[in-house]
C-alpha positions in Angstrom: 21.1 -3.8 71.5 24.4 -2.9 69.4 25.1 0.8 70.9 25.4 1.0 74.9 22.8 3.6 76.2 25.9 6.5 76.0 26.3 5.5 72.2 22.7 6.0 71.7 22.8 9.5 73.1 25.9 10.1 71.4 24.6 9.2 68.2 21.3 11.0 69.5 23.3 14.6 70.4 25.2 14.2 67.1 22.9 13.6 64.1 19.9 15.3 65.8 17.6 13.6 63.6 14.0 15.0 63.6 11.3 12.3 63.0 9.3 14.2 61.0 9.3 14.0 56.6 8.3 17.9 56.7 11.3 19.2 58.3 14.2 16.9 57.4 13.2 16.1 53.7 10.8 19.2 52.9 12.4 21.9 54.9 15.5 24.6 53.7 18.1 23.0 55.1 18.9 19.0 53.5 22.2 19.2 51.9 22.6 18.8 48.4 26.6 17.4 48.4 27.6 14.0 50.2 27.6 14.3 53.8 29.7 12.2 56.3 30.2 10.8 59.4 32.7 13.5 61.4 36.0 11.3 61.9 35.5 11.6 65.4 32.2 10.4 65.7 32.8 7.4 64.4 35.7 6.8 66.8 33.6 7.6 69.4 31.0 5.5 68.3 33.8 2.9 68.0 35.3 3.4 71.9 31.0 3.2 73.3 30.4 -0.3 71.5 33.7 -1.8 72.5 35.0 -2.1 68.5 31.8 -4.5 67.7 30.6 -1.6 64.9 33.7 -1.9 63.3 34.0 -6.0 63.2 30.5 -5.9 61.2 31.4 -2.8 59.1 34.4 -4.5 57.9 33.5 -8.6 58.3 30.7 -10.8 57.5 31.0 -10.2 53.7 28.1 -11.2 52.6 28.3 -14.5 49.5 25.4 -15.7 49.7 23.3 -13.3 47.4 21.6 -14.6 44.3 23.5 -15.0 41.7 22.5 -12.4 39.3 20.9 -9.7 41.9 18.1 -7.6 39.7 18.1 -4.4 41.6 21.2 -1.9 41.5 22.6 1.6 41.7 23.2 4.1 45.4 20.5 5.4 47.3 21.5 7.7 50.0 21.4 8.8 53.8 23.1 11.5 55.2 24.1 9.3 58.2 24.2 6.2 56.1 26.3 7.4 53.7 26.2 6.0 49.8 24.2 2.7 49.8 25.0 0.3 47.0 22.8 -2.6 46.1 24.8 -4.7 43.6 27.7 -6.1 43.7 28.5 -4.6 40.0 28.0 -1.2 41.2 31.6 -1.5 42.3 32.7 -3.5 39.3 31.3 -1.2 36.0 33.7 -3.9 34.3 33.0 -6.9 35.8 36.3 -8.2 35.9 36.0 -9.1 39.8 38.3 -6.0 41.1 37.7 -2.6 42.2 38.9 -0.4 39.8 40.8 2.2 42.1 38.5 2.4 45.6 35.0 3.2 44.5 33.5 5.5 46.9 30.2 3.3 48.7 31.8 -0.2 48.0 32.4 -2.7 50.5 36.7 -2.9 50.2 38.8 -6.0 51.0 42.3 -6.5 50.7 43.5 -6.7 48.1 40.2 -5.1 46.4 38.8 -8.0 45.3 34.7 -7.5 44.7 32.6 -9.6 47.4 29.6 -10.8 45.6 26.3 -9.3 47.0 22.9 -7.9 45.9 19.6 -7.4 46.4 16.7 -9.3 44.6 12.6 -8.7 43.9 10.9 -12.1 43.2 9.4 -11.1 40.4 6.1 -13.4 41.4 5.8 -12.2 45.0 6.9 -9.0 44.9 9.5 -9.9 48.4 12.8 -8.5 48.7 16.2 -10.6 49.6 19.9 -10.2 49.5 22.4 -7.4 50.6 23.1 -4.6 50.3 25.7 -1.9 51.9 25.9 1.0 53.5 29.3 3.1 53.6 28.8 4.1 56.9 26.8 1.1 58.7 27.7 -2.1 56.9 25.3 -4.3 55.2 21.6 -4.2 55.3 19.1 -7.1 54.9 16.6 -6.8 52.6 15.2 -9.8 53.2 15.1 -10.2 57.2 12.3 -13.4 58.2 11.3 -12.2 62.0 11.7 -9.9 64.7 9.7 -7.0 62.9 9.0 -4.2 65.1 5.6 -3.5 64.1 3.2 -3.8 61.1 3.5 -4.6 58.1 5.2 -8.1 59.7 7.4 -8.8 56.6 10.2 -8.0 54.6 10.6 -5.4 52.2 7.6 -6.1 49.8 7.1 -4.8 46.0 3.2 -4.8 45.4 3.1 -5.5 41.3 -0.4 -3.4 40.9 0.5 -0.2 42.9 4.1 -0.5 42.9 3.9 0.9 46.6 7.6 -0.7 48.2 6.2 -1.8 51.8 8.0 -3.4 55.2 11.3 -3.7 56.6 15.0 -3.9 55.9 17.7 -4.0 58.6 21.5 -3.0 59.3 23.0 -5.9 60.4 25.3 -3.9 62.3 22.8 -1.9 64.4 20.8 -5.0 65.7 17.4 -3.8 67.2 18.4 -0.4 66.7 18.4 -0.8 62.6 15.5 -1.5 61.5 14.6 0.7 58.0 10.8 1.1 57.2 10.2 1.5 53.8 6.4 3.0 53.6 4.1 4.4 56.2 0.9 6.6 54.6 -0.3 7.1 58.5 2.4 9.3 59.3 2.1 13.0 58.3 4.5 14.0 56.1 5.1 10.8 55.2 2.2 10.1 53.1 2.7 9.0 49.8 6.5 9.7 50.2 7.4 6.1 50.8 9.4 4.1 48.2 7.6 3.5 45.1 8.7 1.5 41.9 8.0 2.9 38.6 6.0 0.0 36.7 7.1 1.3 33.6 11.0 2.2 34.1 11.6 0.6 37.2 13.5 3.4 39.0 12.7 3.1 42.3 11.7 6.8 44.2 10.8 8.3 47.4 12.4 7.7 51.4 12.6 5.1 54.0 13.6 5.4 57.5 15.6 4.6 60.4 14.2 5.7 63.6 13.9 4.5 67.3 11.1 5.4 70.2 13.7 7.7 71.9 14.0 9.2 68.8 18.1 7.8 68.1 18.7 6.6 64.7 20.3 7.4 61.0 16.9 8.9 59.6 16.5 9.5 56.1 17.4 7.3 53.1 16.5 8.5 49.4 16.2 6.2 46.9 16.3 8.5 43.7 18.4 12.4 43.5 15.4 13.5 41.4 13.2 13.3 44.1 11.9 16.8 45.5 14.5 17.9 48.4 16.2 15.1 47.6 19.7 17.3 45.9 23.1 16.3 44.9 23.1 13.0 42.7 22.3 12.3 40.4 21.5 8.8 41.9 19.1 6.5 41.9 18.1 2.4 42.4 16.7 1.0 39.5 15.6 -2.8 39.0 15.9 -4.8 35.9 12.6 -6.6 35.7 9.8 -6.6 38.1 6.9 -9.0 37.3 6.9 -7.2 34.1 8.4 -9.6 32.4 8.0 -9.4 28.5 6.8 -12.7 26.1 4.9 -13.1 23.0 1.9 -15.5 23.1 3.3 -18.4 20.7 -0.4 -19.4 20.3 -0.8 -15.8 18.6 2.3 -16.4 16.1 0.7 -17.0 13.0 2.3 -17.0 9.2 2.1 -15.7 6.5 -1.3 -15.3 6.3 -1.1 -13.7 2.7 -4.3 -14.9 0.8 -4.5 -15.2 -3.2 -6.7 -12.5 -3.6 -4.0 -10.2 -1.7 -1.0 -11.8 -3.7 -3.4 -10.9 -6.8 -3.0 -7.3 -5.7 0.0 -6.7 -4.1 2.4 -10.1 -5.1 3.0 -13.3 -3.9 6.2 -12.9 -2.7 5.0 -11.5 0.5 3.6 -12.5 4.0 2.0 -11.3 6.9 3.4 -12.3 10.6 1.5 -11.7 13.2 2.2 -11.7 16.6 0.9 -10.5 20.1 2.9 -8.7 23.1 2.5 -10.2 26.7 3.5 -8.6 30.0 3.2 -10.6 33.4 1.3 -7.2 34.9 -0.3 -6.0 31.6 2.0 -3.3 30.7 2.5 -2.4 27.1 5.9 -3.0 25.0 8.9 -0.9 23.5 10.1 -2.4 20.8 10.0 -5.6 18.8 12.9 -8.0 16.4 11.5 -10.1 13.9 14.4 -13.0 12.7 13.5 -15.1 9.4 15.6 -18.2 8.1 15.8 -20.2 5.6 14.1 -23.6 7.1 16.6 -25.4 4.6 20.3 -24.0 5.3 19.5 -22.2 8.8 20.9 -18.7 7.2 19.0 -15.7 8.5 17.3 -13.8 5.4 16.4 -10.6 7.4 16.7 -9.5 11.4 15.5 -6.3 11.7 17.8 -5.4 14.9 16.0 -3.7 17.8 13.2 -1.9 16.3 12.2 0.9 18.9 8.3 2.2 19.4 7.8 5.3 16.7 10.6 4.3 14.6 10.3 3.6 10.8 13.2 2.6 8.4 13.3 -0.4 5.5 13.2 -3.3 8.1 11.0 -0.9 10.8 7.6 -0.5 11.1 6.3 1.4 13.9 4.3 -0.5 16.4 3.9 1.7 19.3 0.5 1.1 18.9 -0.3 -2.6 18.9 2.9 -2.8 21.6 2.0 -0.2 24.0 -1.8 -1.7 24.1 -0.8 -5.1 24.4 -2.6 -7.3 24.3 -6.0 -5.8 23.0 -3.6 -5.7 19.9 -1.7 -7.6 18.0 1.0 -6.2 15.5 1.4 -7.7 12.0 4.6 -7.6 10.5 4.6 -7.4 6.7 7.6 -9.6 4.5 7.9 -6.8 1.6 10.8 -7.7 -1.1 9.8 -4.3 -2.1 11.6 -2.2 0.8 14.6 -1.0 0.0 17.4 -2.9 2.5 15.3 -6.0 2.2 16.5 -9.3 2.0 12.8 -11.4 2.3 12.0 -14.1 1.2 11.6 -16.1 -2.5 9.4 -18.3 -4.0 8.6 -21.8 -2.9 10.4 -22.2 0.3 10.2 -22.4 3.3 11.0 -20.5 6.6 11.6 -20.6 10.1 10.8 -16.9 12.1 11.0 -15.2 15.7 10.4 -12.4 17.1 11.5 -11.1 20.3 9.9 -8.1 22.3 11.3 -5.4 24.9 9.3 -4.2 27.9 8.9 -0.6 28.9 12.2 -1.1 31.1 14.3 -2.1 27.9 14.0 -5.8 29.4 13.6 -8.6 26.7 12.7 -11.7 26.1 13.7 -14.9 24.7 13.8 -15.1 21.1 10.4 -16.7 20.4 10.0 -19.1 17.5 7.0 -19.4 15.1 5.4 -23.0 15.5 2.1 -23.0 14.6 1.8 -24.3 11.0 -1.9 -24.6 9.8 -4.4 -23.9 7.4 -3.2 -19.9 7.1 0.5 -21.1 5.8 0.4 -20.8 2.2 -1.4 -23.1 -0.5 -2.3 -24.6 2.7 0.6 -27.1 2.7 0.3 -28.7 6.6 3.7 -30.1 6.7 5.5 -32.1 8.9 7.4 -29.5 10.1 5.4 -27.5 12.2 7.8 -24.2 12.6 7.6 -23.2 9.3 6.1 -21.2 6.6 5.7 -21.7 3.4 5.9 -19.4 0.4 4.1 -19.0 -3.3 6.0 -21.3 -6.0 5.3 -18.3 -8.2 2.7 -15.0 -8.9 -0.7 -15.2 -9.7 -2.1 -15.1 -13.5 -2.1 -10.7 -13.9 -5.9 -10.5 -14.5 -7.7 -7.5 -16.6 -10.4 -7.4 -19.4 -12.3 -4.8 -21.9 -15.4 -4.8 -23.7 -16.9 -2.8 -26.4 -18.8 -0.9 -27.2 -18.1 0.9 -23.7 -22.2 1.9 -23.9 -24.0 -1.4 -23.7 -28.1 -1.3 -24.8 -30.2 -4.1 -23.6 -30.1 -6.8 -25.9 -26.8 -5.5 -27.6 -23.7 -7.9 -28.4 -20.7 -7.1 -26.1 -17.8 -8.5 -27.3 -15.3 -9.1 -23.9 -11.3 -9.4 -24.6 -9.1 -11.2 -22.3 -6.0 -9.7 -21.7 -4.5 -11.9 -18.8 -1.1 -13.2 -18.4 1.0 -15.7 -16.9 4.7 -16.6 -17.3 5.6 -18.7 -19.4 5.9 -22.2 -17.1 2.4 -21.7 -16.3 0.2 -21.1 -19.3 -2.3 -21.5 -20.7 -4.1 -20.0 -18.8 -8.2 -21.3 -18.7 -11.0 -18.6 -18.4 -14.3 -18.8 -16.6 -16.9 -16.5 -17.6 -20.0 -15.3 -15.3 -22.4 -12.5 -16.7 -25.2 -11.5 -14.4 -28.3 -11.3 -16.5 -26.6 -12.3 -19.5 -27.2 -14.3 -22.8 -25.4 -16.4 -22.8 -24.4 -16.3 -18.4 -21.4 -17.9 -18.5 -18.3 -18.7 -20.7 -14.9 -20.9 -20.7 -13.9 -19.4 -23.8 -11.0 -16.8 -23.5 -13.1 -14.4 -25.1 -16.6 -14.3 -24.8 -19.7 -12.7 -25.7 -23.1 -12.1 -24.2 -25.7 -9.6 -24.3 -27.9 -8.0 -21.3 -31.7 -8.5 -21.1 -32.6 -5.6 -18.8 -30.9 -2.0 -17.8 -29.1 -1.5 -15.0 -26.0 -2.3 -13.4 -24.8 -6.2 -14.4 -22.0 -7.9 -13.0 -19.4 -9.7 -14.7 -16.7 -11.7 -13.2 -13.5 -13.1 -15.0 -11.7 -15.7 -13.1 -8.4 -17.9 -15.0 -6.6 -20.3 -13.8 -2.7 -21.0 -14.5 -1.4 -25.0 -14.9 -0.2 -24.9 -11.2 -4.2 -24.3 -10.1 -3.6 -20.4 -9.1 -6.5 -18.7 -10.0 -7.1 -15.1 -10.2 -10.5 -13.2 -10.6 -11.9 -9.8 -11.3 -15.4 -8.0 -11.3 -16.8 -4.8 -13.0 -20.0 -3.6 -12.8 -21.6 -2.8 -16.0 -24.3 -0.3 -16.9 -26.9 -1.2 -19.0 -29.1 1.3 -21.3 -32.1 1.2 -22.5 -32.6 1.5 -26.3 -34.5 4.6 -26.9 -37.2 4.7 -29.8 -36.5 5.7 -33.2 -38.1 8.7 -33.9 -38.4 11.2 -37.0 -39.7 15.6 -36.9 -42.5 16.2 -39.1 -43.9 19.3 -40.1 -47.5 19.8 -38.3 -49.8 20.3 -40.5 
């Protein structure tokens, strides 16, 4: 054990620490402002253990961290003091120094920043690295054996509840410091243990320090929003836990823009499609979509960070397809007709990504299209693989009359083509189909035919340009009856 048996009641006498959630967390009398250690205490703490408190609150500076530590921020414990789990909680400007004496942070002369953290594997859920404690020295998150009781493990994240399970320990404290982090069979405790938030990653709720002859620190909060929590505002947050954000490259697809939609609504569009993925099935906050030209490399629109419910000229909002990821996927539309918009022109073609943000603003790598197939443009399978392919130019504008407008069966109709095409594509050549007509079909630009029964009769109009782009229209014709000729006569 650290303390002697007369540190243990001192420490006992002094924090009178009740071990139940009710009182200590629930009850009238937790402190909202930062509580410490009285001054004497901790020299009498120091005088019972013979200085060893003070050689681990003050040495064994922990180095050996991973590199970039994904959890951060202070929890706090009235007897622990302000905990810090990063490294960069003590360096807002990472420049390796303390700027002045942060209160919480492990100090060194001069006040350089010792390198520490804790970590969540984001596959398995288990805690590891550092962190520390104002008061006690460093904690391990990430302790291998000598659990006192179930569950036998380190801290633990479980991905599907996001229940925080296990053990941490103060290095400093030995036997005496082991931190649970969850027990539902305690009263009081129930449910109170330290959670995760799966969709902003803010961790909530108490562990606790606590021996058999009821010595110990108690309490630590993890989050000043907490009910009886007070003060703050504070809180540990991680940056990505098994949530980790991707698109499903096999879902990329481009443009996807067919010639009966470029007959409608231009050529100089495209459709990209895309599909959010989350490692644990949680839906997406926003989205960037990046087009180049495949040719020169220059970027011809980035939308920027476009955020769920937002709408501008590069923005569509796609709370919808993101946040019910993946039953969804979102379909970005190339529209030279938004004002802002730099898109895309005619026969080229283009490299585009998209990149996608989780619920905890974490994002991922910027993806790139590479899936090149039948649904790029005129169908053109290049060699190139990552691009897309645009129209060399719009489709024939299609339209027709015919008079008369009121058509009797067996009646000449005489049909006008009005179609056009620009000039590098003309002329343009006409296909004719009348249902039920005399004659039913003709290449002529014009045409006529006549109808041998009433009712509705289909005609279709489909011309083609020089460069094979075809356009084609329908319209539904009703057909009359001729009524008898018939004169009054007086009866006689």
């Amino acid at each position: 054990m650290i303390f002697s048996r007369k540190g243990r009641q001192l420490l006992k006498a002094t924090q009178k620490i009740e071990d139940r959630f009710s009182d200590y967390i629930l009850g009238k009398k937790v402190k909202s402002e930062k509580i410490h250690w009285s001054i004497g205490l901790l020299f009498a703490v120091l005088i019972v253990t013979g200085g060893y408190f003070y050689s681990n609150f003050k040495g064994n500076i922990v180095n050996a961290d991973a590199a970039n530590p994904n959890v951060s921020g202070f929890a706090w414990g009235q007897n622990f003091g302000w905990i810090s789990f990063n490294s960069k909680d003590c360096d807002p400007d990472n420049d390796g120094a303390f700027n002045g004496l942060p209160t919480g942070c492990p100090l060194s002369s001069p006040p350089a920043v010792n390198s520490y953290g804790v970590s969540i594997d984001n596959t398995t859920g288990l805690f590891s690295g550092h962190a520390w404690s104002e008061n006690v020295g460093w904690i391990d998150f990430g302790p291998t054996s000598g659990f006192p009781s179930a569950p036998l493990q380190a801290a633990t994240y479980d991905l599907a509840s996001g229940d925080v399970t296990g053990w941490a320990k103060v290095l400093s404290l030995g036997d005496d410091g082991w931190i649970k982090m969850s027990d539902d069979s305690r009263i009081g405790w129930f449910g109170n243990g330290v959670k995760i938030s799966s969709s902003t990653y803010e961790f909530s709720g108490w562990a606790w320090n606590g021996n058999s002859d009821n010595s110990g620190l108690g309490w630590v909060s993890f989050n000043s929003s907490d009910s009886g929590a007070g003060g703050g505002p504070y809180k540990v947050v991680a940056s990505s836990l098994g949530s980790i954000p991707s698109v499903n490259a096999a879902s990329m697809a481009a443009p996807q823009w067919s010639s009966s939609t470029a007959v409608v609504s231009g050529a100089l569009m495209a459709k990209l499609t895309f599909s959010y993925n989350d490692s644990i099935g949680n839906g997406g906050k926003a989205y960037r979509i990046v087009i180049k030209d495949a040719l020169t490399n220059a970027t011809t629109t980035d939308t920027g960070k476009c955020e769920n419910g937002s709408s501008s000229n590069l923005c569509y909002d796609f709370s919808g397809c993101l946040q019910n990821a993946p039953s969804f996927t979102c379909s970005y539309i190339v529209d030279n007709n938004r004002l802002g918009f730099n898109g895309i022109d005619y026969n080229k073609s283009y490299h585009w990504y998209v990149q996608v943000w989780n619920q905890a603003d974490v994002s991922s790598a910027l993806i790139q299209y590479n899936n090149n197939s039948v649904a790029d443009t005129d169908h053109d399978i290049d060699s190139d693989s990552r691009t897309f392919t645009t129209y060399t130019h719009e489709f024939p504008v299609i339209s027709f009359t015919y008079s008369p407008t009121r058509v009797i069966v067996g009646q000449n109709i005489n049909f006008t083509n009005q179609s056009t095409t620009t000039a590098p594509y003309e002329p343009l050549v006409s296909a004719w189909t009348f249902a039920n007509g005399t004659p039913p079909t003709a290449t002529s630009t014009d045409a006529v035919s006549k109808f041998d029964s009433r009712g509705n009769n289909q005609v279709t109009l489909t011309v083609t340009d020089n460069n094979g782009y075809q356009s084609n229209t329908s319209t539904s014709i009703s057909v009359e009856t001729r009524l008898p000729n018939w004169q009054e006569v007086k009866p006689k």
